[in-house]
C-alpha positions in Angstrom: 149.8 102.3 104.1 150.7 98.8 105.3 148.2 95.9 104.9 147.7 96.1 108.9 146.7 99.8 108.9 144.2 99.7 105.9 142.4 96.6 107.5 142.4 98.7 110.3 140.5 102.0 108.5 138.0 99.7 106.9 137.0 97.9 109.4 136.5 101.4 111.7 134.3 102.4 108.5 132.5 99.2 108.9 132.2 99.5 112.8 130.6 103.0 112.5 128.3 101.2 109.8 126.6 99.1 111.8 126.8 101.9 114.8 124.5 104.1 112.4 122.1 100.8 111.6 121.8 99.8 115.2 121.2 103.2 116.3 118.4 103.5 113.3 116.9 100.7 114.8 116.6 101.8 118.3 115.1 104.8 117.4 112.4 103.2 114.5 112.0 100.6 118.0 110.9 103.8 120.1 107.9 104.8 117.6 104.7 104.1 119.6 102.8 101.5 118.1 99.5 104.0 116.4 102.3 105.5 114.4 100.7 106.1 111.0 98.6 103.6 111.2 97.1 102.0 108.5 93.5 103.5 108.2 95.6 107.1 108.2 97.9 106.1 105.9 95.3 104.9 103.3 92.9 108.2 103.9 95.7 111.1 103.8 98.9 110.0 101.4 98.2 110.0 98.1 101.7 110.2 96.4 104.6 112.1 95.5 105.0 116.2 94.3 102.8 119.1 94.7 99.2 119.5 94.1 100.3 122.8 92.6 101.9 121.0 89.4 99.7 122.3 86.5 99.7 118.5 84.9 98.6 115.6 87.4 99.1 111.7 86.9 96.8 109.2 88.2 97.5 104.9 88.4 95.5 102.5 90.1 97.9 101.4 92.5 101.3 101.9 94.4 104.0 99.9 92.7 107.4 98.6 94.1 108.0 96.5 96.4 105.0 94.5 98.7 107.1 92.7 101.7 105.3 93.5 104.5 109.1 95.0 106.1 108.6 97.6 102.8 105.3 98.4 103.8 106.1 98.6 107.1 109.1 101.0 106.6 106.5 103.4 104.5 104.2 103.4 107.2 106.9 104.9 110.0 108.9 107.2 108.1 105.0 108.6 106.5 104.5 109.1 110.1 107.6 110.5 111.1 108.0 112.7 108.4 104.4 114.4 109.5 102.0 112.2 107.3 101.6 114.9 104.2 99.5 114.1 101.6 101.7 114.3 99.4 105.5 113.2 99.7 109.3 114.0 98.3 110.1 111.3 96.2 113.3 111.0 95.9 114.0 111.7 99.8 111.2 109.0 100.8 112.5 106.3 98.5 115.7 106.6 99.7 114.5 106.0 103.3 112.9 103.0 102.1 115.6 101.6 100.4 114.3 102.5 96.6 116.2 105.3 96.1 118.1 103.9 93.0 115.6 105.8 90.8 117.2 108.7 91.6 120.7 108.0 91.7 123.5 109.2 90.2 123.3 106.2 87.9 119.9 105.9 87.7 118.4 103.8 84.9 115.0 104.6 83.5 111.8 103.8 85.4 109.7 101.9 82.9 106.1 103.7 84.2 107.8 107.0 85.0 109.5 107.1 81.7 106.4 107.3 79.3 104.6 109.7 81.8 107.7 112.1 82.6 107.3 111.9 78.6 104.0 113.6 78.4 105.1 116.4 81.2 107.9 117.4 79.2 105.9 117.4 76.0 103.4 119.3 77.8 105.8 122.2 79.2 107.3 122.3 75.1 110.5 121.0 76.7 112.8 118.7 75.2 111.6 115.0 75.7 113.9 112.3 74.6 115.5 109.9 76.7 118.4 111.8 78.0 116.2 114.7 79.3 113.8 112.0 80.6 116.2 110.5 82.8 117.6 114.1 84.1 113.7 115.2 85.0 113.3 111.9 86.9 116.5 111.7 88.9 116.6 115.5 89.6 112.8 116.7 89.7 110.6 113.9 89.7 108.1 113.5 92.5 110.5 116.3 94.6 108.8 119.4 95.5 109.7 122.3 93.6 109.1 126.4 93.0 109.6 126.3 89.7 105.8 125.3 87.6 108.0 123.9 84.6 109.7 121.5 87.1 106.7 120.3 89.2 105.2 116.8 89.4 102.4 114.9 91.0 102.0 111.8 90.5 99.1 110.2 92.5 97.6 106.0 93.4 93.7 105.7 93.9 95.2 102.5 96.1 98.3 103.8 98.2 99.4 100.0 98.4 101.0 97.6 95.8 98.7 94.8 94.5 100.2 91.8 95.8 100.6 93.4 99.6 98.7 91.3 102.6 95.2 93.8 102.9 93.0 94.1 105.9 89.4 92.8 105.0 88.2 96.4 104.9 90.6 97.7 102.1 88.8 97.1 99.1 85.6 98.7 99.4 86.6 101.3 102.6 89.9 102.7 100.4 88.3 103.4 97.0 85.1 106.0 98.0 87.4 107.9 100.5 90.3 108.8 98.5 87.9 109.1 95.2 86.1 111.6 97.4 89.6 113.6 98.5 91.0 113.5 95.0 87.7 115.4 93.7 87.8 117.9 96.2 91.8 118.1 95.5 91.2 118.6 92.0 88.3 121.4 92.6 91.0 123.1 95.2 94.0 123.4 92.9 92.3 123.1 89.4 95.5 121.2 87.1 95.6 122.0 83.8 95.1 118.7 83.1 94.7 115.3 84.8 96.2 112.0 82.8 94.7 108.8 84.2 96.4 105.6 83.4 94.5 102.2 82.3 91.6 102.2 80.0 90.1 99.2 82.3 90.1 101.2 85.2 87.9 103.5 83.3 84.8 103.3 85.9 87.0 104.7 88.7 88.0 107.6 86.8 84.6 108.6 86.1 83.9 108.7 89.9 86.3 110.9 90.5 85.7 113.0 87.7 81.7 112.9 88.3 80.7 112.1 85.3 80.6 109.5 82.5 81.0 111.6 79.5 84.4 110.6 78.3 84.7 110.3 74.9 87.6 108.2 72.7 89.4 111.2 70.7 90.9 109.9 66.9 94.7 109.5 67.5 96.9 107.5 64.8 98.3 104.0 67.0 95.7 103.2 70.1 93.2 105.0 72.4 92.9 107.9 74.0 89.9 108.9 75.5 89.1 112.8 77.1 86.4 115.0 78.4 86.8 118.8 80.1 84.7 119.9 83.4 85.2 123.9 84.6 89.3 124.4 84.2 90.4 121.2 84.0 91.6 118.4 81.0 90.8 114.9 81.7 92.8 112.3 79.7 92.2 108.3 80.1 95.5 106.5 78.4 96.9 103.5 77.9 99.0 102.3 80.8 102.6 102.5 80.5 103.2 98.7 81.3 100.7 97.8 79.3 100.9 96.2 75.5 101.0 99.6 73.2 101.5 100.3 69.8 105.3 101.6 68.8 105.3 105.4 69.8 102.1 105.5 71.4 103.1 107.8 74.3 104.8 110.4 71.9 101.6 110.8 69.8 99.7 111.0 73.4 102.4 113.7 74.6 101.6 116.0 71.7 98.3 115.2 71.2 97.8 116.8 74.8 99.7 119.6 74.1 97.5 120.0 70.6 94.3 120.1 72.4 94.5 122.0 75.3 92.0 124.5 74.1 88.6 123.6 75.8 87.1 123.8 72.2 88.7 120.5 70.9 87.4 118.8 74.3 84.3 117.2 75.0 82.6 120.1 77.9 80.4 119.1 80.7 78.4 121.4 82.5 79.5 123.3 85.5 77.6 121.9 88.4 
């Protein structure tokens, strides 16, 4: 192929390029303006997986990226996508323009990591960093049959920290989605529920409805646990958080060692 011709297919790859991104923006253009609006998006999506997963992981907050174009982008394709509660990671990132988490050359995900850690621990699967990496760009956050390969990983705030807020976030966001994660929690009854960040600790106890957690002896840092009807409640440190060396290996097995209500702390069935 002569100099000429090749110019000629690349730049008929680049034409039909920009064809597909013009044509994108049309149609994102022709979404009325109430698409999943804010209030709905901050009452109804929690996250990524299935509440069927018999493990569930709770943060504080979304992470990633906070431009208001990001946010914005989140917003339409949650709405076009038919606002689920919960979503498929690895497709929605990739609309967003995150989708390198799930890659063929995916590197590591510094949060996901530690808790993709515990999961595999927890299903008695292999869990060093090789198998981490396959669970996260093949089954992480992606809806699944299979119990072994289910996820949910869930916010208490659906946006990242540093994203522009209306007035009404901060105390209108927190009771709702406290009150739908309860009743979440009562519907599909997880196995076990691992909350991440000992200083969030009052917002766990609201959604768990009580304050009896109690800090469990576990060589290298904190762990703190309590058990109400079928479920194991956890309180860790956060993965981005300063930890000792090994930390989320000893939390891993430690969950896996005391999933027998008898080594939890009970409260009573209300």
């Amino acid at each position: 192929m002569n100099f000429s011709a090749y110019s000629a297919v690349h730049l008929g790859k680049a034409l039909a390029i920009m064809e597909k991104i013009v044509d994108l923006k049309r149609h994102l253009q022709e979404i009325p303006e109430d698409h999943g609006s804010l209030p709905d998006y901050c009452k109804r999506f929690f996250g990524y997986g299935s509440w069927k997963a018999p493990i569930w992981f709770i943060g504080m907050e979304e992470g990633g990226c906070s431009c208001q174009g990001t946010i914005g982008l989140r917003l339409r394709y949650w709405w076009l996508r038919g606002t689920k509660s919960l979503e498929n990671a690895p497709e929605f990132f990739r609309l967003i323009g995150q989708g390198c988490w799930f890659c063929d050359h995916a590197k590591l995900q510094p949060t996901w990591k530690q808790l993709i850690r515990i999961q595999l621990v927890f299903n008695r699967q292999e869990a060093n960093d090789n198998a981490i990496l396959s669970f996260q760009k093949e089954h992480w956050g992606k809806r699944e049959r299979d119990r072994r390969r289910m996820s949910c990983f869930v916010e208490l705030y659906p946006l990242p920290p540093s994203a522009k807020k209306p007035r009404y976030y901060d105390n209108w966001c927190a009771p709702i989605r406290v009150k739908a994660l309860k009743r979440s929690i009562r519907t599909n009854s997880p196995k076990a529920v691992v909350f991440c960040g000992m200083k969030y600790l009052d917002h766990w106890r609201e959604i768990v409805g009580d304050t009896n957690f109690q800090p469990q002896n576990m060589q290298g840092g904190r762990i703190m646990t309590c058990r109400h009807n079928r479920t194991s409640y956890y309180v860790i440190l956060h993965p981005t958080s300063h930890h000792p060396v090994g930390y989320f290996d000893r939390v891993a097995h430690h969950i896996l060692d005391h999933r027998r209500p008898s080594h939890l702390t009970r409260m009573p069935v209300r």
